[in-house]
C-alpha positions in Angstrom: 174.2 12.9 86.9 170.7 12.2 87.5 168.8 13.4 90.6 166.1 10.9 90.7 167.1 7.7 93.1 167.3 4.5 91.6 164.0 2.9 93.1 162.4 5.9 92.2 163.1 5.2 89.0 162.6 1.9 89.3 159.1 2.5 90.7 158.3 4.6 87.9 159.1 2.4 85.7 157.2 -0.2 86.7 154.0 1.9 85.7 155.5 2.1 81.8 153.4 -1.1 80.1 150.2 -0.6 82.4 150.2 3.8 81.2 151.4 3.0 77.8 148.3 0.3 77.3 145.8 2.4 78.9 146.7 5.4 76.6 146.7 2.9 73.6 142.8 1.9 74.8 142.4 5.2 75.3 143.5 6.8 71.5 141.4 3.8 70.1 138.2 4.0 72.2 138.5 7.9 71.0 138.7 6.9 67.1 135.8 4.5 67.3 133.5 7.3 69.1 133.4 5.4 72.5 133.3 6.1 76.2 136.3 7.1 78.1 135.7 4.7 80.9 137.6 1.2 79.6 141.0 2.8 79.1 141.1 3.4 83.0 139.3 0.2 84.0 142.5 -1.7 81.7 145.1 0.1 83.3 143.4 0.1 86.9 144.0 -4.2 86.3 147.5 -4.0 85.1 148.6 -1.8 88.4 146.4 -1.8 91.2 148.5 0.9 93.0 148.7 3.2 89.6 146.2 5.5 91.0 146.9 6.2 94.4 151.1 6.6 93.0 149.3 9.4 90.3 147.0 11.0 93.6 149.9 11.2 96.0 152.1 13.8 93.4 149.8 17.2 93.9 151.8 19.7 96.3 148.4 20.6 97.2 146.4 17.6 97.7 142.9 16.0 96.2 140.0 17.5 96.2 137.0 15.5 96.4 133.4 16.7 95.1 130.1 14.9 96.0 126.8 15.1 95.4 123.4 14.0 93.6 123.4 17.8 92.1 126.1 20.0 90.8 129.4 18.0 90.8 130.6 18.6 87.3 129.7 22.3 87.7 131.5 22.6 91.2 134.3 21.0 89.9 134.6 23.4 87.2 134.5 26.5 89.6 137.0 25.5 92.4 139.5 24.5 89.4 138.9 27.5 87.5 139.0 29.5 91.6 142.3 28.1 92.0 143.9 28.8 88.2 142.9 32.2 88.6 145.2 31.6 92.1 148.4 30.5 89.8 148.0 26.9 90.8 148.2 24.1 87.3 145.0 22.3 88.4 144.1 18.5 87.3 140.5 17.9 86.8 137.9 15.2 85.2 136.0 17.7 82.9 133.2 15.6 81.7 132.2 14.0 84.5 133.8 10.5 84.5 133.5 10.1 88.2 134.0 6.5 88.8 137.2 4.8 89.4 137.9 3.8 86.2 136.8 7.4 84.7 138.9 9.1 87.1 141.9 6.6 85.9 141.3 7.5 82.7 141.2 11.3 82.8 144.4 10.7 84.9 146.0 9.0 81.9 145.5 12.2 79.4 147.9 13.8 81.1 150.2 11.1 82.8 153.7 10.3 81.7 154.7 7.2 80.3 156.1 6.9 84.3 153.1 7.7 86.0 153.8 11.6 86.8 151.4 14.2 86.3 152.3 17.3 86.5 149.8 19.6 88.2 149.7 21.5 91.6 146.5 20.0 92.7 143.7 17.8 91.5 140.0 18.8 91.7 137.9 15.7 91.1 134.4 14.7 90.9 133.4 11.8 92.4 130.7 9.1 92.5 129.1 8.9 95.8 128.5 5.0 95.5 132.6 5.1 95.4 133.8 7.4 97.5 134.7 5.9 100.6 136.4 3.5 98.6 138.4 6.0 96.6 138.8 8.5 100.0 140.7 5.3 101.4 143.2 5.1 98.1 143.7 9.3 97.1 143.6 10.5 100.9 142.0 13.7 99.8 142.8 16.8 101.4 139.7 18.2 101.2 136.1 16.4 100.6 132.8 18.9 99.5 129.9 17.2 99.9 126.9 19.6 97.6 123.5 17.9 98.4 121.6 14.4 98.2 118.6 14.2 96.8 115.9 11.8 95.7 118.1 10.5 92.2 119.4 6.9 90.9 117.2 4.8 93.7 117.6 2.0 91.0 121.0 2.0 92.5 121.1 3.3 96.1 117.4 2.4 97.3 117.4 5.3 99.3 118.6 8.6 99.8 119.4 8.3 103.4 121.9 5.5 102.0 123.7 8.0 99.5 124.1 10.2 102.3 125.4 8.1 104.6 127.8 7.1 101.9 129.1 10.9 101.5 129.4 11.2 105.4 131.3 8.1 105.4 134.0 9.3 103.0 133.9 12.3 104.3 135.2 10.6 107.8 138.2 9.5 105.9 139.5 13.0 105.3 142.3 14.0 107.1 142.5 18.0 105.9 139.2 19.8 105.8 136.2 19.0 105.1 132.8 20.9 103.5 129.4 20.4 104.0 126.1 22.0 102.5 124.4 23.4 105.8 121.0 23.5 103.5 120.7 20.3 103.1 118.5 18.4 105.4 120.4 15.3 105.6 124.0 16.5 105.4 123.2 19.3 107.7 123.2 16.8 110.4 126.2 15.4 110.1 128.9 15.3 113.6 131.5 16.7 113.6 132.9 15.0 116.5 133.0 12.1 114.2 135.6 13.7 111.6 139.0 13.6 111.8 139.2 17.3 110.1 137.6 20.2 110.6 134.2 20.9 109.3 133.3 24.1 107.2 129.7 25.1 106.2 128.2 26.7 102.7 124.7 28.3 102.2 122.1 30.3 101.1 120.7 33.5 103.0 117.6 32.5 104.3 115.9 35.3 102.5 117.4 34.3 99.6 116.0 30.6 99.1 112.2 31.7 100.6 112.1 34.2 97.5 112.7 31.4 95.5 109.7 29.7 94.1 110.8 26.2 95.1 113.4 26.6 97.6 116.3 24.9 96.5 115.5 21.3 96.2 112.3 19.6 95.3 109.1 21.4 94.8 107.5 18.7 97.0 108.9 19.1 99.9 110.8 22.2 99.9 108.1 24.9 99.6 108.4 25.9 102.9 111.9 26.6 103.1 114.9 24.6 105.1 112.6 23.0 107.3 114.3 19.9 108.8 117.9 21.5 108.8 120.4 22.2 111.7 121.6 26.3 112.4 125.1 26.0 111.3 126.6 29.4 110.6 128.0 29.0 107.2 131.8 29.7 106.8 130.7 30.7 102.8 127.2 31.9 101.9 125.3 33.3 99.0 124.2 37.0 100.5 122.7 38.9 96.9 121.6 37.7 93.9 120.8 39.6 91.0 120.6 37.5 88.0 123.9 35.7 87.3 125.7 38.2 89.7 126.0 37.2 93.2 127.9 38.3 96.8 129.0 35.5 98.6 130.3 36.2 102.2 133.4 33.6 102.5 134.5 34.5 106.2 134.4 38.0 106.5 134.7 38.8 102.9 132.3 39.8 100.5 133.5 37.8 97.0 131.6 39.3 93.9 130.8 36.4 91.3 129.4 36.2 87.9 128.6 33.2 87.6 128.5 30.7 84.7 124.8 29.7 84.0 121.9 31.2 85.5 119.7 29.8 88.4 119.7 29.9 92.8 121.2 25.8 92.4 124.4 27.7 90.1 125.3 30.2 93.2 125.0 27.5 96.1 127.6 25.7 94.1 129.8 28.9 93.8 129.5 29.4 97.8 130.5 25.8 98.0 133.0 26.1 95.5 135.0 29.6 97.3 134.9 27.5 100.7 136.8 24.9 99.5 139.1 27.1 97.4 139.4 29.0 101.0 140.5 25.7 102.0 143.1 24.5 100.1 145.2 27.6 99.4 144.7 29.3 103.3 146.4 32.6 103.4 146.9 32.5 99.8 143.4 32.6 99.3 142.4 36.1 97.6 138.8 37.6 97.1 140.4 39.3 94.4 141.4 36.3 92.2 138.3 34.2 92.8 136.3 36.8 91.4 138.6 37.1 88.2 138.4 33.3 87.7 135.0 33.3 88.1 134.9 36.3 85.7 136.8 33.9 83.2 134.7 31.0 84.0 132.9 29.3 80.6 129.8 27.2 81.3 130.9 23.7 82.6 130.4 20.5 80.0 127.2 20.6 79.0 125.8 22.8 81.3 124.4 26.5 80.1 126.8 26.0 76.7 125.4 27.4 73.7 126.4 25.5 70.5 125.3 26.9 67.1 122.7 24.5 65.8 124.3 24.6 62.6 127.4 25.1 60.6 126.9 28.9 60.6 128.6 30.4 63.7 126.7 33.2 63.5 123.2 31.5 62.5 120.9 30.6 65.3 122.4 29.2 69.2 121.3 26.0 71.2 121.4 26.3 74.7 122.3 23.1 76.6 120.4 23.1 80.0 121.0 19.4 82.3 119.0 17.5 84.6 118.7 14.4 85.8 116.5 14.6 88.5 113.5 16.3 89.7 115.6 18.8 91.5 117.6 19.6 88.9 115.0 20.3 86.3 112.7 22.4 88.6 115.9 24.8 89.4 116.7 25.0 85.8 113.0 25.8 85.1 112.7 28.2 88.0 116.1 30.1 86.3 114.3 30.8 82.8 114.2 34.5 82.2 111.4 34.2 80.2 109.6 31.7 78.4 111.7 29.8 75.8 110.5 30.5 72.2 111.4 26.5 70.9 112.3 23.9 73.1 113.4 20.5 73.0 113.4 17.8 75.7 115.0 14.9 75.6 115.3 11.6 78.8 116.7 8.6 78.3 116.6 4.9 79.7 119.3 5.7 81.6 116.4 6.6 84.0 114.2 3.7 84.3 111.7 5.3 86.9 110.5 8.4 85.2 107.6 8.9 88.0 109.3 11.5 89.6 108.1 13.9 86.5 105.1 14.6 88.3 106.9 16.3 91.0 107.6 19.1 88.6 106.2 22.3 88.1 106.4 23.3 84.8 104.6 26.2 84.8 107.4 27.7 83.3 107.1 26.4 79.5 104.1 26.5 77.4 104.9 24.1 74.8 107.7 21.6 74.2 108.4 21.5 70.4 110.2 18.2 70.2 110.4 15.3 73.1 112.8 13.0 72.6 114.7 9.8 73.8 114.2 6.2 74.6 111.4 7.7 77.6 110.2 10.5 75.4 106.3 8.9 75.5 106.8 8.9 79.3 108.0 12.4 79.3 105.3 13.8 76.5 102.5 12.1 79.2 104.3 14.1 81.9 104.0 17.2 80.3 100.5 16.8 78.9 99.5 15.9 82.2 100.9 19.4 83.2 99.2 21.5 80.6 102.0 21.5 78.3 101.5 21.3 74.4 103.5 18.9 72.5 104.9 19.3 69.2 106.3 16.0 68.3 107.5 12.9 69.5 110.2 11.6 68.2 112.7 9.1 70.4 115.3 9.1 68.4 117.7 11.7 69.4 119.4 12.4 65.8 115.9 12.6 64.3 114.7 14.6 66.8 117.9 17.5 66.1 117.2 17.3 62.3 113.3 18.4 63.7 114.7 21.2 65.5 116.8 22.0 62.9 113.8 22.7 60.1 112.2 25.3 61.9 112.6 28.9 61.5 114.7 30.3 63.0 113.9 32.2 66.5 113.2 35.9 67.1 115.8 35.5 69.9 118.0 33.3 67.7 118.5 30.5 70.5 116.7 27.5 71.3 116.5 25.8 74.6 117.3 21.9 75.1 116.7 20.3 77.9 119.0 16.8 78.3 119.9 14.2 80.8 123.7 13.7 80.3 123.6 10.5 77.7 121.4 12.7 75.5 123.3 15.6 76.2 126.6 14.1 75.0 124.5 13.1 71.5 123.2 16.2 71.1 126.3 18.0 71.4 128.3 15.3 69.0 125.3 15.9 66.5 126.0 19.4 66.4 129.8 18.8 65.7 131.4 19.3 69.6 132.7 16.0 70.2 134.4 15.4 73.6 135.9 18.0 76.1 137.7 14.7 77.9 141.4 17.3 77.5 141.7 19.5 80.9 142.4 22.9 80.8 145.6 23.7 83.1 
């Protein structure tokens, strides 16, 4: 005799036509090389109330990451923090952060039903919807990372895409945790949330030995001017390469982290503080360590692809940005000068300007520019001293470029990508989608 009740049954099967549909859109937008977005804006029409029924099923609640900086890779630590724990972790690996992304990354692993069977979800989230989503996943715990000046085509300000994160972050019910670094998230009250608010950080130390702080070279120089003393619950106490101490409470968790660079190891201080969160006494110094031990480079970020066929012929490294912040960490990370570089931006960001905030002191020459703004880019960099090899916009002409020279001393060559052109570049090179979540 069957132990599920009959309206849960019936409930369940109410979901059957809107899954099945979505997971049809979703096999055929895979075949024909598309996005993964449509499958989950489909299914989202045909049941409303599909996602919050798929976000109320994890024993240990939803966990929601935020931020202009670092979501994809944060994501990818607390999951990887909390399967080294023995929990089955759902995630959105590749970043598809809006409603109808999260829908669909939902639907890889959904039943026919609407079940997913996972102990907890880790998801990163769009800031523009995340009030909105807070109100339908009630997430147990909410990280907010940074804000920082990125998108303004869509936000206007960045005062507004805090406020958005704060707002959200009001609707939490469990925990919730906040970069103390940041000067407008620093700030927030805490008489204003209905949880209780943890802190993650840098030693102070730590981010004035840094060239350019942690943020913006513009207005970051000086340090953490502008932010609140919060004593951070997690903090980033040595670093020494890509091995770091954080403190989390009064524990010293040894890390190795993923990719290199000071931006990498304020996400793993924010990543331990939430893991701290959601598993409590569980929570072991021990196991965080081996699963960051285990950890492979988030999508996209740090991976090293062959550039081609051989396996054992010459590596690309994938570095990310997509805003001035982001490139000037990954700069400020190099160990050395890269021997051949490529650099690609897109139209995905219509106001380049912020290029001239950047110190790229770091490279000597860019090989190949590429990408719908790679004349914009190529001025940037002349502007800054930088020779330029080529210029070439179109991305697949652009690899075949990089793909003619000799091959490095060092065997590796360095591209630098916003995400669109980071997704090409990697397709180009024969690694299509990682949209399939590790458990």
């Amino acid at each position: 005799m069957s132990s599920v009740a009959p309206q849960a049954r019936s409930a369940g099967l109410r979901y059957v036509f809107p899954v099945l549909a979505g997971k049809l859109a979703r096999f055929a937008t895979r075949l024909r090389g598309g996005g993964s977005a449509f499958p989950g804006y489909l299914t989202n029409k045909l049941a409303p109330s599909l996602l919050p029924t798929l976000a109320d099923q994890f024993p240990y609640g939803v966990v929601f990451v935020l931020g202009s900086n670092g979501k994809t890779t944060t994501t990818h630590m607390v999951s990887e923090a909390l399967r080294a724990h023995g929990l089955t972790v759902f995630t959105n690996p590749t970043g598809a952060n809006l409603p109808q992304g999260v829908t669909s990354a939902l639907l890889a692993d959904a039943t026919l039903t609407g079940r997913v069977r996972a102990d907890v979800a880790v998801l990163e989230i769009d800031e523009g919807y995340a009030a909105d989503l807070a109100d339908r996943l009630s997430p147990s715990v909410i990280l907010s990372l940074n804000v920082q000046v990125d998108q303004l085509y869509r936000f206007y300000e960045t005062e507004r895409v805090a406020d958005m994160m704060l707002d959200a972050s009001r609707r939490a019910h469990a925990h919730v945790v906040v970069n103390r670094d940041d000067p407008y998230l620093s700030k927030i009250d805490e008489s204003a949330m209905r949880a209780p608010v943890s802190f993650f950080g840098v030693a102070e130390e730590i981010v004035a030995a840094s060239k350019h702080g942690l943020a913006n070279a513009a207005d970051t120089r000086s340090g953490n001017a502008g932010t609140l003393a919060r004593e951070a619950y997690s903090e980033v106490r040595r670093v020494q390469a890509r091995d770091i101490v954080v403190r989390v409470a009064d524990a010293d968790v040894p890390v190795r982290l993923p990719a290199r660079g000071l931006h990498y190891a304020a996400d793993a201080a924010a990543a331990l503080a939430v893991a701290s969160r959601v598993l409590g006494d569980r929570f072991s110094t021990e196991a965080a360590s081996t699963g960051f031990s285990r950890m492979a480079p988030a999508y996209g970020r740090g991976e090293v692809i062959p550039l081609r066929r051989d396996p054992a012929g010459e590596k690309v490294e994938f570095v990310m940005f997509k805003n001035a912040p982001s490139l000037q960490m990954n700069l400020d990370a190099l160990d050395e000068t890269p021997e051949r570089v490529l650099m690609a931006i897109d139209e995905g960001t219509p106001d380049v300007s912020w290029l001239y905030d950047v110190d790229f002191d770091a490279l000597h020459a860019v090989d190949v520019v590429t990408g719908e703004k790679a004349y914009q880019l190529a001025l940037a960099l002349e502007h800054a001293g930088v020779r330029i090899g080529a210029v070439e916009p179109d991305m697949e002409k652009a690899v075949a470029l990089m793909r003619e020279f000799p091959q490095t001393a060092a065997g590796r060559q360095t591209w630098f990508v916003n995400y669109e052109l980071m997704m090409i570049g990697r397709r180009l090179l024969g690694h299509g989608d990682q949209e399939v979540a590790r458990r």
